[in-house]
C-alpha positions in Angstrom: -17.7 12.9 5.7 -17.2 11.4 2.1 -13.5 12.0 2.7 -12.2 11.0 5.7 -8.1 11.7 6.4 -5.9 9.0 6.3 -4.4 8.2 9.9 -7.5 6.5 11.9 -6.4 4.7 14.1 -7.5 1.4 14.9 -6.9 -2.0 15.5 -9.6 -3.2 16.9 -9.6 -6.8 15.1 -6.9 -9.3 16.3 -6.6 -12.6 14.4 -3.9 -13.4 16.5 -4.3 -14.1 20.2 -1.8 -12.6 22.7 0.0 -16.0 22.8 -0.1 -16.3 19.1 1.7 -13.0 18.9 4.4 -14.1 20.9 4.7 -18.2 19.9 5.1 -16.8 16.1 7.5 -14.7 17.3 9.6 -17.5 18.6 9.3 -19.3 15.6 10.1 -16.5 13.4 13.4 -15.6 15.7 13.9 -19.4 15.2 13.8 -19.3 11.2 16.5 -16.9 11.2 18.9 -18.6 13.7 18.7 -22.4 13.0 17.6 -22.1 9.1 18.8 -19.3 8.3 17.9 -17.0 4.7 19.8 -16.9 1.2 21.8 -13.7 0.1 23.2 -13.5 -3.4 24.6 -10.6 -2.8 28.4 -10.1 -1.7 28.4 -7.0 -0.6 25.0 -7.8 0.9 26.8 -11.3 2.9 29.5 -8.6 3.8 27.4 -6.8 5.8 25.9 -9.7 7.9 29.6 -10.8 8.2 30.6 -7.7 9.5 27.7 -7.2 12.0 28.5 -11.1 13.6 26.3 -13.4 11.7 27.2 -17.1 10.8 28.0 -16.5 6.7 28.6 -19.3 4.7 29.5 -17.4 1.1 29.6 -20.4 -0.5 26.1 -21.4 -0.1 25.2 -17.7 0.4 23.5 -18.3 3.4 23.0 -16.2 6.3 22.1 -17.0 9.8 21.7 -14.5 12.5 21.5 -14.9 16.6 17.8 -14.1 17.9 19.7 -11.4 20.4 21.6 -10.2 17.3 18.4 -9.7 15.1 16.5 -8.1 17.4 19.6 -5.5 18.4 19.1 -4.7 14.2 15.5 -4.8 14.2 15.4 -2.4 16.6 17.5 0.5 15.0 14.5 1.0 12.5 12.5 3.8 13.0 9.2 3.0 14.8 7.1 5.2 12.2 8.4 6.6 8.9 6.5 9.8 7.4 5.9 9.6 3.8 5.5 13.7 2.6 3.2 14.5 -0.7 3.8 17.9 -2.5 1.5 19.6 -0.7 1.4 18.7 3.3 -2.2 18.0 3.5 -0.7 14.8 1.9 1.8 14.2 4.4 1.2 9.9 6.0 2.9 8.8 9.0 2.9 5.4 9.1 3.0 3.9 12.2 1.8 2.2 15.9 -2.0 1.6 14.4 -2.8 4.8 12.1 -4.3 3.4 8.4 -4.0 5.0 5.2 -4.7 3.4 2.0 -3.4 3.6 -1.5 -2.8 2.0 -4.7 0.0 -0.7 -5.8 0.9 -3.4 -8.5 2.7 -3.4 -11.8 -0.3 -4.2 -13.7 0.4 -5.2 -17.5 -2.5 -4.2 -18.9 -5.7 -1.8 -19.3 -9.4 -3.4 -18.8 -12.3 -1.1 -20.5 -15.7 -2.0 -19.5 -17.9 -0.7 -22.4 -15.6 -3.5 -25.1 -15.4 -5.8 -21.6 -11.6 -6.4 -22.9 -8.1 -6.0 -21.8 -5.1 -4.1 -23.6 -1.8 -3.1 -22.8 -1.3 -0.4 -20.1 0.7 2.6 -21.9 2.5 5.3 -20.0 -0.9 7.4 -20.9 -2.6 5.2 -19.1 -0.4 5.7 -15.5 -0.9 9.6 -16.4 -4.8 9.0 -16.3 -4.7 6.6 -13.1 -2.2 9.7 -11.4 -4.7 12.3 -12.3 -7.4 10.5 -10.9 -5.8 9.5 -7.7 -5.5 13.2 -7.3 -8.6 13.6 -6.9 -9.9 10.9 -4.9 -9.8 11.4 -1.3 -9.7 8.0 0.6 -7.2 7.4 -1.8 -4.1 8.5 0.4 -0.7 7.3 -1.4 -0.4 7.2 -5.1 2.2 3.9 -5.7 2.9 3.4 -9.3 0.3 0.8 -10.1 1.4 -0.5 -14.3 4.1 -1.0 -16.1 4.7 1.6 -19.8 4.7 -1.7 -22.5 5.9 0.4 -24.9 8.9 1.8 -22.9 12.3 -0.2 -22.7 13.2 -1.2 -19.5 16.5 1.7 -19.4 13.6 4.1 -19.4 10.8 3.0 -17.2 11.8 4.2 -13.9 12.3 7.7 -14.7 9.0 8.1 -16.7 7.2 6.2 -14.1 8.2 8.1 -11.4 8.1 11.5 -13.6 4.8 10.4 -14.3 3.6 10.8 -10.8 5.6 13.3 -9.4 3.9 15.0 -12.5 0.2 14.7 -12.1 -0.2 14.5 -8.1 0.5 16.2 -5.8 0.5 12.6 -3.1 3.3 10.8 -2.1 4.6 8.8 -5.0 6.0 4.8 -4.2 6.9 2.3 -6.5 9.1 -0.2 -7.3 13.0 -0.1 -9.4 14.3 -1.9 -11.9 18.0 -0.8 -12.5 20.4 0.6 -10.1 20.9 3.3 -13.1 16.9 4.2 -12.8 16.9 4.3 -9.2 20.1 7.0 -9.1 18.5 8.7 -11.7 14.8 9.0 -10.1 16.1 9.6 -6.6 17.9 12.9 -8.6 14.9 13.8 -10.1 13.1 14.0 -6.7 16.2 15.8 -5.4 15.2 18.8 -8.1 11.2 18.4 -7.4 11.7 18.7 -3.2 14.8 21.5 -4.3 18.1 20.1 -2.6 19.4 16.6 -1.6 19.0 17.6 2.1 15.2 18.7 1.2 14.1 15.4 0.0 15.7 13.4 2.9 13.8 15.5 5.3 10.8 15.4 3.2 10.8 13.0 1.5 8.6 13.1 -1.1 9.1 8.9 -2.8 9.3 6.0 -1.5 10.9 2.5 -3.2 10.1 -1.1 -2.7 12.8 -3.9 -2.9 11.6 -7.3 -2.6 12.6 -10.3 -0.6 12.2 -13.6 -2.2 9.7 -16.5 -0.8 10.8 -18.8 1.2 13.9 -16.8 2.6 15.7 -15.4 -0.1 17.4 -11.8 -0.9 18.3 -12.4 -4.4 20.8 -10.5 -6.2 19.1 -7.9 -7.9 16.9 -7.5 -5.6 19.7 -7.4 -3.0 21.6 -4.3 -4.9 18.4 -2.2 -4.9 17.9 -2.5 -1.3 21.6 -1.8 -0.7 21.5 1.4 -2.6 18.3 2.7 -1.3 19.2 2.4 2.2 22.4 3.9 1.4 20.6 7.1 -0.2 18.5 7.1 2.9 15.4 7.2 0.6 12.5 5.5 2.5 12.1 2.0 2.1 9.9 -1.5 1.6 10.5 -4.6 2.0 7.5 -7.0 1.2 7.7 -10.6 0.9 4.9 -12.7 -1.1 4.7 -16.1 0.5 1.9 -18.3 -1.0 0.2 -21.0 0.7 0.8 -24.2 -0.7 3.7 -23.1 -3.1 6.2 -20.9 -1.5 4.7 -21.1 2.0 3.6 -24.0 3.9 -0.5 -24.7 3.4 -1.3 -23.3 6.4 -1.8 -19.5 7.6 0.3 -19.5 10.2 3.1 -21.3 8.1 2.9 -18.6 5.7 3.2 -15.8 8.1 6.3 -17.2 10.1 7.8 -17.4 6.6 6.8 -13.4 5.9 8.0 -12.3 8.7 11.2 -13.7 8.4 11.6 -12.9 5.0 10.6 -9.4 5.4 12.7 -9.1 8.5 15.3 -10.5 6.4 15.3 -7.1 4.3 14.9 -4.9 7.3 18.3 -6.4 8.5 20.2 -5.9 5.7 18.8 -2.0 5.3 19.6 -1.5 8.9 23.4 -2.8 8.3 24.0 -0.8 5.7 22.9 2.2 7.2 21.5 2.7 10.8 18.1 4.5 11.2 17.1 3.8 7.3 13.2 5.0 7.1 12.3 0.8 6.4 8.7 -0.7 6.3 7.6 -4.0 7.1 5.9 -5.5 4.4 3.5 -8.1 3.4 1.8 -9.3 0.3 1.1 -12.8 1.6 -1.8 -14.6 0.0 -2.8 -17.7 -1.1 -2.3 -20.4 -4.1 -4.9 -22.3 -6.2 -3.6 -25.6 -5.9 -5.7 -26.4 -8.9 -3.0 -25.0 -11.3 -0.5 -23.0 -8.6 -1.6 -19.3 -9.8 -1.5 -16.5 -7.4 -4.8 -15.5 -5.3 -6.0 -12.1 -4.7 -9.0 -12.0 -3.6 -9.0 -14.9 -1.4 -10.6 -13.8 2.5 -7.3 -15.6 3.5 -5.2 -12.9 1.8 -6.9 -10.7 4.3 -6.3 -12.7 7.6 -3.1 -13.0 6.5 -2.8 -9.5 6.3 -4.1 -8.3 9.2 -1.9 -11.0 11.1 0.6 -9.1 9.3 -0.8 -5.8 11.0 -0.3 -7.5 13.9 2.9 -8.5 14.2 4.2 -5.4 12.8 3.1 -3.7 15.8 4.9 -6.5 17.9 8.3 -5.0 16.6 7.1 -1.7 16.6 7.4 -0.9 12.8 5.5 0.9 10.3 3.4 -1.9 8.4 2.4 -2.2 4.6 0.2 -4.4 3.9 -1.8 -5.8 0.9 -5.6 -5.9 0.6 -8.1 -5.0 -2.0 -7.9 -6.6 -5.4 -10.0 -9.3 -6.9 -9.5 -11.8 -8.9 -12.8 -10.9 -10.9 -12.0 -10.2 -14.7 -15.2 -7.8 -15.0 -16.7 -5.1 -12.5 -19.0 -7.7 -11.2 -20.1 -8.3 -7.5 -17.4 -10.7 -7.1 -14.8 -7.8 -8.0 -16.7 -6.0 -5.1 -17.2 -8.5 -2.1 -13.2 -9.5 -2.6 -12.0 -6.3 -2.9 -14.2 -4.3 0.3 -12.9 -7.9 2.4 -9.5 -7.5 2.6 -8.9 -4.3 2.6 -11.9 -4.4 5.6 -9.6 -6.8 7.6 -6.5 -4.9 7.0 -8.1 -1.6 7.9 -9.9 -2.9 11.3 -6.1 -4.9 12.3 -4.5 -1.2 12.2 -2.2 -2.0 8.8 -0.4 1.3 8.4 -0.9 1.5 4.5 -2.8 -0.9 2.5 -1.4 -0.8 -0.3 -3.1 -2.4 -4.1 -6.8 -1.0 -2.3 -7.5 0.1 -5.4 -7.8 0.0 -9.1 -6.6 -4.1 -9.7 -8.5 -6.7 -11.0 -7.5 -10.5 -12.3 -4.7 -11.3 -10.5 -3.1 -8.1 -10.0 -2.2 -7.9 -13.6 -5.2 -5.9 -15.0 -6.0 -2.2 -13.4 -9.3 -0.2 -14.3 -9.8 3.6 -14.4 -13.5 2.6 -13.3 -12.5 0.5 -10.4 -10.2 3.2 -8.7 -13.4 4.9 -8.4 -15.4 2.6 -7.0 -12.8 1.7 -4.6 -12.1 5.2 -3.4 -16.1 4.7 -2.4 -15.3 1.2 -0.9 -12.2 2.9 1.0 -14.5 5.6 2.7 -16.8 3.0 4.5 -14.1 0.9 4.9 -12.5 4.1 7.0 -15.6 4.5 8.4 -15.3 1.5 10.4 -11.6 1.5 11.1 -12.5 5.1 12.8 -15.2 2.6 15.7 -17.5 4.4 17.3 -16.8 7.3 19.6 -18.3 7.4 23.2 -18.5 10.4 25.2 -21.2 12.6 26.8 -22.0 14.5 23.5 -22.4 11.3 21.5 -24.1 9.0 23.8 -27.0 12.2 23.6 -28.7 11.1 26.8 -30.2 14.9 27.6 -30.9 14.5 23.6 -32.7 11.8 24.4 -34.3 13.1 27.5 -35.8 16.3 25.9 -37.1 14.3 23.1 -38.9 11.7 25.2 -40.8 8.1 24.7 -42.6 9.2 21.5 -40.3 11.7 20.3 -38.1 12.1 16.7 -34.5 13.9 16.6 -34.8 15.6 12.9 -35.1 18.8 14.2 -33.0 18.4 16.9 -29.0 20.6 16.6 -27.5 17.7 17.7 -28.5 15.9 14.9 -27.0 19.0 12.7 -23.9 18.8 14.5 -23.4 15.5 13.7 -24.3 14.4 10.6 -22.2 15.5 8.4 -19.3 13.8 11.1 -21.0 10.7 12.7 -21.8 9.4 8.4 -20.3 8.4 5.7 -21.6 10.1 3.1 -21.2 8.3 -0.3 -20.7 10.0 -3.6 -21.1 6.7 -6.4 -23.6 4.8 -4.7 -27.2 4.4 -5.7 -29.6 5.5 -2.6 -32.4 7.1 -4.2 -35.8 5.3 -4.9 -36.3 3.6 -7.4 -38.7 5.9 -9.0 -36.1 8.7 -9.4 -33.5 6.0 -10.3 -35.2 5.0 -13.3 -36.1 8.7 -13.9 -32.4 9.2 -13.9 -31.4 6.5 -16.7 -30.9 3.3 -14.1 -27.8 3.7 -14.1 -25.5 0.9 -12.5 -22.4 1.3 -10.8 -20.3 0.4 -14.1 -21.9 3.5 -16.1 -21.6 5.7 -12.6 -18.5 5.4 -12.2 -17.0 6.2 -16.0 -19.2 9.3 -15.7 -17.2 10.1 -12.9 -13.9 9.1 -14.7 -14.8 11.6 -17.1 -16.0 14.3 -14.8 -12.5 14.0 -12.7 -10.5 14.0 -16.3 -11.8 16.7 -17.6 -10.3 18.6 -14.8 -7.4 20.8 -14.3 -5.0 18.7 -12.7 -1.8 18.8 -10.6 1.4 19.2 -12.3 5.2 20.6 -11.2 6.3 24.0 -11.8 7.6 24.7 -15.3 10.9 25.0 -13.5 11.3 21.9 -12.6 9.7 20.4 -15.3 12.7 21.9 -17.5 15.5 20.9 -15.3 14.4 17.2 -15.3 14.0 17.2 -19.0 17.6 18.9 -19.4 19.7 16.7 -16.4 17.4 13.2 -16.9 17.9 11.7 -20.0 14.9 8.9 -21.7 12.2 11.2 -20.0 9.3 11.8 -21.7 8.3 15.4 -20.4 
């Protein structure tokens, strides 16, 4: 059981009380009718127009009737299913199933043996891919750094390329020109093999952000426009932080997440009805020391799982944000953080945690070493989103009855059967004695793990048919094939 399939469900920890649920709720319904959220986008405002909301174009604000919102809200599909290129990569995400995957657009590369940071490269994303491919608690590959040396014309299509290219997992990741977006979304129309094919199946994903506190802007606001108009599956995260763009408090910051991200869910439902949209969160907290973002903070976590919970209020699919640390170093801090919040997000029933694995300082640093000690992390923390079962065959009492006061269960078959299924069996961590561990070099953790980097790149690894690989280098142009 050191892989266990994505889709547990769970749900088992509730930060917020029934009442909660409903009071932030109210609150939130009351955010978008009396205050209302920017849109600096015309065509964007149009919409809202169109459907009956107040619209005041000259202060680009937007303020829609509780009744109103929720008749929108409700159009969105209730779970959206995310295909990889092979099906035993297929996610629904949904009700209280949890998958996990990675996320960010981290800027740079750390490498433990110099213990310093460098700029991530498009090799570096090709590394990350391959490896993802072959960790299995790892269950959606989102494009986790940003090519430096790539101009910004020609990072979506490599980034996207880039994973289509070296996994066979669902690929997600964010846009940064309506140009790029067109041009990826006809690149996955050759990889799935028709326009219809990928829409059934479809095989990416794209986030568009709304802004903290209550704002579509309009870049931002184009993307999501054109996405939902493709019909390509959509996010739409918001990032309140407490203290800055949030008020202080927990529950401040997730009335203003919800709103913002129900804000984007809206706008995608306007433009077209039935758009494959999920609810997203990256809330967290601030250090109101010198205002930077907070990672690892157990806060980031509640918040989350809070998150998790209202999701399943409005009956959407859920992606939430756990995982990272703000550790600069593979250290226990970049451990405790990191198994926390994802913990609390997995136990809450968030549909995909997304930036579970490889990120470090901030979000702006991933490690090819920390991917794999998180896919070890993910696997417990699966393990306990999965509870405990109770039935006749695992509550053993004739097991325990034949044994007896006195008696072992080594030998017993019901302790074959089970093993293997009741466990998580780890494949990075140190459980031997310590005699054999020293025998065995005393290796840490750090020094495990880049063996295993090495083992897993030093594989043959997924990549697209030579067929498709041509026709994306001759019909997308600034690809690097």
């Amino acid at each position: 059981m050191n892989a266990l399939r994505s889709g547990t469900s769970s749900g088992k920890f509730r930060p917020l009380s029934p009442h909660a649920v409903k009071r932030m709720h109210n609150t939130v319904m009351r955010i978008i009718e009396e205050i209302g959220f920017e849109i600096h986008s015309a065509e964007g405002l149009e919409y809202f127009s169109r459907a009956g909301a107040w619209v005041d174009r000259d202060r680009k604000l937007v303020r829609v009737k509780s009744e109103l919102a929720m008749q929108i809200i409700n159009r969105a599909p209730s779970s959206v299913k995310l295909h990889g290129r092979l099906k035993k990569h297929d996610v629904n995400l949904g009700a209280k199933r949890v998958h996990t995957g990675t996320g960010g657009t981290a800027l740079y590369m750390y490498e433990p043996v110099s213990n310093e940071r460098r700029n991530a490269t498009l090799d570096d994303l090709k590394n990350i891919a391959c490896l993802v491919e072959h960790l299995d608690n790892i269950h959606i590959f989102l494009l986790p750094t940003y090519p430096r040396e790539l101009p910004v014309d020609r990072v979506d299509v490599n980034r996207f390329f880039t994973g289509l290219n070296h996994t066979s997992k669902h690929i997600m990741g964010g846009i940064y020109t309506l140009d790029g977006l067109r041009q990826v979304i006809k690149m996955a129309e050759i990889v799935a093999g028709s326009p219809d094919a990928l829409r059934n199946n479809p095989i990416i994903s794209m986030i568009a952000c709304c802004i903290s506190p209550l704002k579509i802007d309009e870049h931002y606001g184009e993307l999501m426009i054109e996405i939902a108009r493709q019909g390509i599956p959509l996010v739409c995260p918001a990032e309140p932080l407490c203290g800055t763009t949030s008020p202080v408090t927990l529950a401040g910051n997730l009335a203003v997440q919800v709103a913002d991200s129900l804000a984007g869910i809206m706008l995608a439902q306007l433009v077209n009805p039935g758009t494959p949209v999920i609810f997203g969160s990256v809330a967290s907290t601030s250090d109101l020391t010198d205002f930077k973002y907070l990672t690892g903070s157990v806060e980031m976590g509640l918040l989350n799982a809070a998150g998790a919970q209202m999701a399943q209020f409005y009956k959407l699919p859920f992606y939430s944000t756990g995982g990272m640390t703000d550790s600069k170093v593979l250290d226990a801090q970049c451990g405790y953080e990191s198994a926390i919040t994802s913990m609390l997000c997995a136990l809450a029933g968030a549909n995909f945690i997304h930036d579970s694995a490889g990120l470090m300082e901030f979000a702006m640093t991933a490690c090819l070493e920390k991917y794999v000690i998180d896919n070890e992390i993910l696997g417990m923390v699966m393990r306990a989103a999965k509870g405990i079962e109770v039935n006749d065959e695992t509550i053993a009492f004739d097991i325990i009855q034949a044994s007896g006061p006195g008696g072992n269960f080594a030998t017993s078959s019901h302790t074959r059967r089970h093993m293997r299924r009741e466990h998580y069996l780890p494949t990075l961590s140190d459980r031997a004695t310590r005699e054999y561990w020293a025998e065995s070099g005393a290796k840490d953790i750090v020094v495990r793990a880049s063996e295993k980097v090495a083992q897993i790149l030093a594989l043959k690894g997924y990549s697209l048919p030579e067929k498709a690989r041509q026709r994306i280098g001759e019909e997308i142009s600034g690809i690097e094939v």
